[in-house]
C-alpha positions in Angstrom: 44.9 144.8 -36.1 48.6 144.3 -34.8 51.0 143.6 -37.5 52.1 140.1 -37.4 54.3 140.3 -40.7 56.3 137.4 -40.4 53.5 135.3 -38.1 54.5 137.2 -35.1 53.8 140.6 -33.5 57.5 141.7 -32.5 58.1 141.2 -28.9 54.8 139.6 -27.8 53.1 136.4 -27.6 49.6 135.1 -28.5 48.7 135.1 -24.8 50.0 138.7 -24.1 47.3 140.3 -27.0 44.9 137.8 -25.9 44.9 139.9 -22.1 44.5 143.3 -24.0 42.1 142.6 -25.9 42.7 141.6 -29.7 40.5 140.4 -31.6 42.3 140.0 -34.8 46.1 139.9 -36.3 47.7 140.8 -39.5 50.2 138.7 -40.9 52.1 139.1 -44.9 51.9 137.3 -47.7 54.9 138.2 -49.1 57.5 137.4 -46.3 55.4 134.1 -45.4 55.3 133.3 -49.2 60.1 133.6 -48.2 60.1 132.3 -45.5 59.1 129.7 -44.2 57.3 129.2 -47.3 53.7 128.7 -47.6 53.6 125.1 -47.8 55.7 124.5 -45.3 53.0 126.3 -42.6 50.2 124.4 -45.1 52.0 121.0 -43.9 52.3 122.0 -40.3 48.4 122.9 -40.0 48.1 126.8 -41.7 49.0 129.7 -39.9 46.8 129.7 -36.9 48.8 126.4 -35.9 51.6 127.4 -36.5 51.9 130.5 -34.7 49.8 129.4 -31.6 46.7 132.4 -32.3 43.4 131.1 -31.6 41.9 134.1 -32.7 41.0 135.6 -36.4 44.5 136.1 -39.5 44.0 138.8 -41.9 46.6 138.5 -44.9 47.9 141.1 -47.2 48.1 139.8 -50.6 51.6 141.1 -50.6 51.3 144.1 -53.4 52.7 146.8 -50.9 55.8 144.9 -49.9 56.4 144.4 -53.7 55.7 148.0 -54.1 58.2 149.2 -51.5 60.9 146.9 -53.3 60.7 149.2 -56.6 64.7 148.4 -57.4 64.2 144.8 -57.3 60.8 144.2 -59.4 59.7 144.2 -62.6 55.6 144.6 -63.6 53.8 142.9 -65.9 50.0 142.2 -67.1 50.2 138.8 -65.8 52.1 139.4 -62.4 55.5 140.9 -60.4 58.7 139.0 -60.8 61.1 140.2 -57.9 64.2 139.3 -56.1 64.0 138.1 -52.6 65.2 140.7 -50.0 66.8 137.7 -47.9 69.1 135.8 -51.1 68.4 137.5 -54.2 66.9 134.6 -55.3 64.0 135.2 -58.4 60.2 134.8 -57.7 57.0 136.0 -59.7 53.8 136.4 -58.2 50.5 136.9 -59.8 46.7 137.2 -58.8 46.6 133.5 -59.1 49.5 132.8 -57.0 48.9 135.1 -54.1 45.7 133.5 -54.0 47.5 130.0 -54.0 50.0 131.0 -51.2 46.6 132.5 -49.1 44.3 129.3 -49.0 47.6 127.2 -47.9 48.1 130.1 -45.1 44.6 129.3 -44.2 43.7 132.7 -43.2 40.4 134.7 -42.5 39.7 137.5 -44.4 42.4 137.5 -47.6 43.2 140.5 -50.0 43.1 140.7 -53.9 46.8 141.2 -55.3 47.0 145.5 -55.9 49.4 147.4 -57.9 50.4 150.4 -55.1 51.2 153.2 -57.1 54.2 155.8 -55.3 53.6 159.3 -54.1 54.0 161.2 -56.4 53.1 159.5 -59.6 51.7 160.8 -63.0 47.8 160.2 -64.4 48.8 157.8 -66.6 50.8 155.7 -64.0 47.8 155.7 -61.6 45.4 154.9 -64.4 48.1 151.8 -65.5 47.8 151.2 -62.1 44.0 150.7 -61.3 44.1 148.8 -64.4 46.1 146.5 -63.7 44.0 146.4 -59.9 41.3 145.7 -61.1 42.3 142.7 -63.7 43.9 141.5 -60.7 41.1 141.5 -58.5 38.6 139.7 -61.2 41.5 136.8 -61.2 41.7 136.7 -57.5 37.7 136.3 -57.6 37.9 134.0 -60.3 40.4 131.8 -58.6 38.8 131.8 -55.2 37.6 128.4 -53.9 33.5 129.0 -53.9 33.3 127.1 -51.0 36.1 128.4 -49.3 35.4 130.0 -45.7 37.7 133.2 -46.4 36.4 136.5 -46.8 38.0 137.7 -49.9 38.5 141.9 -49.8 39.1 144.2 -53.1 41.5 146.8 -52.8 41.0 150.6 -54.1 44.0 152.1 -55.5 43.9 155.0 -57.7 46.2 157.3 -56.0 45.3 161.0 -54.7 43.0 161.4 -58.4 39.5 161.6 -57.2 38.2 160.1 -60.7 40.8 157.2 -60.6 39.3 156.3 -57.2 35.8 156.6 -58.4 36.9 154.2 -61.4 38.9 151.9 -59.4 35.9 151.8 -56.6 32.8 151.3 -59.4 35.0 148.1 -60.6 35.5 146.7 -57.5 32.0 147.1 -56.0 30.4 145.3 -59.7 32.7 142.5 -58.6 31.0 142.1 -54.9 34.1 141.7 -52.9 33.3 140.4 -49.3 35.3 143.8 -48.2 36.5 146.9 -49.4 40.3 148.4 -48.5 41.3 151.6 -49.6 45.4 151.0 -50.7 47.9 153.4 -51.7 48.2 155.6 -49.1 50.1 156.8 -46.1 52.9 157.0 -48.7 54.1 160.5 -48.3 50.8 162.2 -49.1 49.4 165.1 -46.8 47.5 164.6 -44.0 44.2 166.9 -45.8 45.2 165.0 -49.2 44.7 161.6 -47.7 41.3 162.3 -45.9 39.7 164.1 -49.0 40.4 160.8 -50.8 39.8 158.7 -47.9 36.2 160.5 -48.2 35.6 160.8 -51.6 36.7 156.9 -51.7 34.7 155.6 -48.6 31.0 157.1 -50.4 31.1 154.9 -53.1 31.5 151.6 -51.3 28.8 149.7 -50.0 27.5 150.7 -47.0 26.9 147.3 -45.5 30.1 145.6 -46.1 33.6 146.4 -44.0 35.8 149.3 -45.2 39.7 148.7 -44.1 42.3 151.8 -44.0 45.7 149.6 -44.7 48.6 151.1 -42.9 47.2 153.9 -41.0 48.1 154.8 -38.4 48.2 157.0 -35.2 45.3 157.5 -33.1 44.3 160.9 -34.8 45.0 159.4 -38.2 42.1 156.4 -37.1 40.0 159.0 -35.6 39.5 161.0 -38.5 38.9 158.2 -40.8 36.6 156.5 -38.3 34.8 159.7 -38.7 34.4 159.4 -42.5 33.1 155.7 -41.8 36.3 153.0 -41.8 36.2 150.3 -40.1 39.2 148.5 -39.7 43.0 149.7 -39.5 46.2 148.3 -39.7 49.9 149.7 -38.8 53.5 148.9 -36.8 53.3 152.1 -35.0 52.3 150.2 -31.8 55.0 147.8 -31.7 57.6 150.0 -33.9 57.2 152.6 -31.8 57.5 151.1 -28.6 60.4 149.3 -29.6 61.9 153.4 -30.0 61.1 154.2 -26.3 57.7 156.1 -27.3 54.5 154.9 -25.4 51.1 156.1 -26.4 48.8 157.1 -23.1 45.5 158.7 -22.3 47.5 162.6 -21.7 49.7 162.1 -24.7 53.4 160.4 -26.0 55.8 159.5 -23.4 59.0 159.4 -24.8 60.9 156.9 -22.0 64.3 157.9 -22.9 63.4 162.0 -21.3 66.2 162.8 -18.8 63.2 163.8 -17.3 62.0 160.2 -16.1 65.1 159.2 -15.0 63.1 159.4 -11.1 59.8 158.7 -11.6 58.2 156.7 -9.9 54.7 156.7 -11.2 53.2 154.6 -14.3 53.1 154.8 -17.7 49.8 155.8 -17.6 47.7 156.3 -14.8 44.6 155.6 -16.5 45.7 151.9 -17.9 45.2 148.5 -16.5 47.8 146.7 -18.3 50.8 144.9 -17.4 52.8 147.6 -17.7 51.1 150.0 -16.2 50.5 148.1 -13.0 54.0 146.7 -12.0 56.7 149.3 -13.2 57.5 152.7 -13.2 58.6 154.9 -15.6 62.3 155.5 -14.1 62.4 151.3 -14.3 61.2 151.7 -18.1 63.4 154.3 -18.5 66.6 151.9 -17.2 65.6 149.4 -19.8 65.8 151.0 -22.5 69.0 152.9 -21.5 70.4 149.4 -20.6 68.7 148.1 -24.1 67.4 145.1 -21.8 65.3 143.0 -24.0 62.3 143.4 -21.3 61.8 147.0 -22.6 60.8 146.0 -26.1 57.9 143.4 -24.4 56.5 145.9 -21.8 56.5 148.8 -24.3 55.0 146.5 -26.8 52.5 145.5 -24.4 51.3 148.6 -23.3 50.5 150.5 -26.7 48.9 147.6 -28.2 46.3 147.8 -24.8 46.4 151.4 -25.8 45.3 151.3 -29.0 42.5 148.5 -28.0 41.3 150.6 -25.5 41.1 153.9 -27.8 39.0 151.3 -30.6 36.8 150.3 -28.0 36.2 154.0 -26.1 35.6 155.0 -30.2 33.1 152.5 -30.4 31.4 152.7 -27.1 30.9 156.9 -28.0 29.1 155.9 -31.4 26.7 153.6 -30.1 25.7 156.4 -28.1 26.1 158.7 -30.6 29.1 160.8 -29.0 32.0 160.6 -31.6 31.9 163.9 -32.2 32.6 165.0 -28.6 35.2 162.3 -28.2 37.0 164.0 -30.9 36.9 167.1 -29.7 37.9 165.9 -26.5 40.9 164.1 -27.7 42.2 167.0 -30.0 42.0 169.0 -27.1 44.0 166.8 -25.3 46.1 165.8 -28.0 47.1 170.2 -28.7 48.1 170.2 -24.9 50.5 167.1 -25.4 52.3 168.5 -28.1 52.9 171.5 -25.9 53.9 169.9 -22.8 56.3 167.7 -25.2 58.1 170.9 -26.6 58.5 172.1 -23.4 59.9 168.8 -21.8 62.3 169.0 -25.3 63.5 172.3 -24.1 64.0 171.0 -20.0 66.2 168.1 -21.5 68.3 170.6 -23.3 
């Protein structure tokens, strides 16, 4: 899913993901819940009006962003009170008003209201933690319209404490969420620390109802956990990283801004059918982004969010025939050979 956080994913419009293929956005409570407010896009016909996407909304319920704000929040039992990152202005939300600020939003599938414990943290935070998760989550269910179209998803928190996962996963499945997501990491933990928990975690959850990886991540990073059975991902690296001059292709990164690509007159990627990839050249992409022409962010944009379509769909197309395994060993393969071709491109532009 593209991050729309603020009802739009940076550089691109409804119509540009449409002709790559998404399916599905993201888009934040949080910053909605600021600006414009939620009943402002309630009053103009929910979020899918509003923004012009035809097409499926997933919401976050907003607990990461008030995570990431640590130095302007406060936690209790009943909710977070925080200061806006735009005014300073105070707000509290709890289980019941993220839910509140969700149905007016109007979006597809919604999320229970987490505590994300940091990396590192102590037992007893974590266990706090999934505590307080869970008696969130049972208020979110509790406060859910029953005849409400939105898929409602729990989310597993418990940090990298394989028993704390196990607890906060037992709770959540006795509550019969419509969805599972496994929070709390891509924080700072390792790569082998987050997919022993992503595995451990991923067992105990329902078999027959979607598991969603929130925040993660590059195309090895999906790969791996696609392996241990997730579903559905989320993360700015697309966009972000596009907007930094690095495109994602079929034989690697391309980072545009290589003295090396200063004359080259040959696509992104040679294996890609999008916009990008079938008009410009790299030296053109190249002058963009040296120039800081606003085209750059959009054709960059573009071009990893087909990327990353097009690696979900290959995924799925190799486990219906029951080939994941040799598409992973093929990319890793081609992946090792990128990272040496990149060092020695480093050393050329030096």
């Amino acid at each position: 899913m593209p991050v729309g956080t603020q009802g739009s994913v940076k550089a691109l419009s409804p119509k540009d993901m449409e002709e790559v293929g998404v399916k599905i956005i993201l888009a934040n409570t949080y910053h909605l819940y600021l600006r414009p407010g939620h009943r402002i896009v309630e009053k103009l016909g929910g979020l899918h009006s509003f923004m012009g996407w035809k097409g499926p909304i997933l919401t976050d319920s907003g607990g990461f962003q008030v995570y990431s704000l640590s130095k302007l929040r406060s936690i209790s039992q009943e909710g977070v009170t925080f200061q806006s990152h735009i005014d300073g202005s105070t707000h509290f939300l709890g289980p019941k008003e993220v839910m509140e600020v969700q149905k007016a939003l109007g979006a597809d599938i919604i999320m229970t209201f987490d505590e994300c414990a940091p990396y590192p943290a102590t037992r007893d935070y974590v266990l706090n933690s999934v505590k307080l998760t869970s008696a969130w989550a049972r208020k979110c269910l509790e406060s859910k319209d029953q005849d409400s179209r939105q898929a409602l998803f729990g989310i597993v928190q418990g940090g990298t404490y394989s028993d704390l996962r196990e607890l906060s996963a037992t709770e959540l499945v006795g509550m019969n969420f419509d969805g599972y997501a496994l929070g709390g990491l891509s924080v700072g933990e390792d790569r082998k620390t987050r997919q022993r928990v992503i595995a451990e975690t991923v067992r105990l959850l329902p078999p027959n109802k979607p598991v969603y990886l929130m925040g993660v991540g590059t195309p090895r990073d999906i790969l791996d956990a696609v392996m241990l059975g997730v579903d559905m991902f989320d993360c700015v690296l697309p966009t972000r990283n596009g907007r930094n001059g690095t495109f994602f292709t079929s034989k690697g990164k391309v980072v545009i801004k290589n003295a090396c690509y200063t004359e080259d007159q040959g696509p992104i990627d040679e294996n890609c059918r999008c916009y990008t990839c079938t008009n410009f050249s790299r030296a053109y992409l190249r002058h963009l982004f040296m120039a800081r022409e606003l085209l750059a962010y959009r054709l960059s944009s573009l071009h990893n969010i087909c990327f990353y379509m097009n690696f979900m769909s290959e995924m799925r197309n190799s486990i219906r025939k029951g080939k994941l395994g040799e598409f992973r060993k093929k990319f890793i393969e081609e992946e090792d050979n990128d990272n040496l071709n990149s060092d020695q491109k480093t050393i050329l532009d030096h």
